[in-house]
C-alpha positions in Angstrom: 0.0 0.0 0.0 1.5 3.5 -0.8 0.2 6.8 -1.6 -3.1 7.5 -1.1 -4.2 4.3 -0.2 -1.5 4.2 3.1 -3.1 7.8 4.0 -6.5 6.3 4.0 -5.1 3.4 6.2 -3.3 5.8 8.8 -6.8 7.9 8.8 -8.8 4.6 9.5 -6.6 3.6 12.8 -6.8 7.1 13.8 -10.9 6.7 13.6 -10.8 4.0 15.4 -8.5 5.5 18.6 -10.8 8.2 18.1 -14.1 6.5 18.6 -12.3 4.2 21.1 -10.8 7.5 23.2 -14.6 8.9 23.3 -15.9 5.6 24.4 -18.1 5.1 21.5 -16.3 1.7 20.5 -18.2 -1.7 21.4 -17.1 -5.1 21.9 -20.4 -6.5 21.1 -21.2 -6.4 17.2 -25.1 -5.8 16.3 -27.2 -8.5 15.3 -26.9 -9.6 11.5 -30.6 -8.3 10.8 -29.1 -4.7 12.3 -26.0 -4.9 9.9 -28.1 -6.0 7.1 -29.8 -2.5 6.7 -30.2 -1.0 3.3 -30.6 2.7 4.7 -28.3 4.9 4.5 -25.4 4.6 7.2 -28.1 1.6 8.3 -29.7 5.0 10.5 -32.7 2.5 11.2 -30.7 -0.4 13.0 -27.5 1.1 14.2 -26.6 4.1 15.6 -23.8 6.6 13.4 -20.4 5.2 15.6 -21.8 1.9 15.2 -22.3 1.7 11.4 -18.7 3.5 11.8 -17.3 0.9 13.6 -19.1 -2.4 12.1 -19.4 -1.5 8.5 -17.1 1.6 7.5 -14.0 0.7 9.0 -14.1 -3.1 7.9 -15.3 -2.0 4.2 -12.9 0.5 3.8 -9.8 -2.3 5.0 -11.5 -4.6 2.6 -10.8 -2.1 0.2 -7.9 -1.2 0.6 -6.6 -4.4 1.8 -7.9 -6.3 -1.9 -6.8 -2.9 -4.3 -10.8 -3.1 -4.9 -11.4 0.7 -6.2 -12.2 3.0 -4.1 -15.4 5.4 -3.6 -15.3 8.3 -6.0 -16.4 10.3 -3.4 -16.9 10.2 0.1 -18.9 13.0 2.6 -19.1 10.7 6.0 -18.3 14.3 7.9 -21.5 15.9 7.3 -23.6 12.4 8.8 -21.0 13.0 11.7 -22.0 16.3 12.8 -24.9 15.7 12.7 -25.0 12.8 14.6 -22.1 13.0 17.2 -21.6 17.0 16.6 -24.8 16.6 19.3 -23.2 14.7 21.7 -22.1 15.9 25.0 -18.6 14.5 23.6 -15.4 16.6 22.3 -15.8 14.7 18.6 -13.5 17.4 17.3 -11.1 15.0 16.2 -13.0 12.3 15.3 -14.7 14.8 12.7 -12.3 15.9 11.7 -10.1 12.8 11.4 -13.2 11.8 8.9 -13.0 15.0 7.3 -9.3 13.9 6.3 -10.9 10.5 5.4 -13.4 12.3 3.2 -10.8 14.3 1.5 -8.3 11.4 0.9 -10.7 9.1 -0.3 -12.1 11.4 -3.1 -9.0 12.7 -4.1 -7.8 9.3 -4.4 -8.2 9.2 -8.0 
C-alpha cells in the first residue's frame, strides 16, 4: 500500500482510537438483521459510531486491503456532525479525522 491508499489506512486507525478515546467503541457487534440495513449509514438499525465501527471501518480495510477501487467520493463528515456533533462529547477530532478521510478518499483518483 502507498500513496493514497497508506493515507486512508493511517486515517482509519486514527478513527478507530478516536471512537475508542470517546468511548463510543463496542465489543459487542449488532445483530446480523441490524447490519443488514439498506438505509443509508443503516440510521434504522445502528446508531452513526456503530455503522462506523461495524461496517465503515471493515469495508474500507477490505478495500484497501484487496486494491478493490475506491469510492469516487466520500462525505461521512457531514452524517457525523450531525450525529455526534450533538453529543455531549469533544468529537472534534473524530470529525475531523473523517474529514481527512473524506478528502483522501475522493481525491484518491
Amino acid at each position: 500500500m502507498e500513496g493514497p491508499r497508506s493515507a486512508i489506512a493511517a486515517q482509519l486507525i486514527d478513527l478507530e482510537a478516536a471512537l475508542r478515546q470517546l468511548d463510543l467503541w463496542s465489543d459487542t457487534p449488532p445483530s446480523q438483521e441490524a447490519l443488514s440495513s439498506e438505509q443509508p449509514f443503516a440510521m434504522d438499525s445502528l446508531e452513526f459510531e456503530e455503522w462506523l465501527q461495524f461496517i465503515f471501518l471493515p469495508t474500507l480495510y477490505e478495500v484497501l486491503g484487496s486494491g478493490e477501487a475506491l469510492p469516487e467520493c466520500c462525505a461521512i463528515a457531514p452524517m457525523a456532525e450531525e450525529t455526534l456533533g450533538k453529543q455531549a462529547l469533544p468529537t472534534e477530532a473524530l470529525i475531523a479525522t473523517l474529514r481527512e478521510l473524506d478528502r483522501l478518499i475522493t481525491e484518491s483518483d
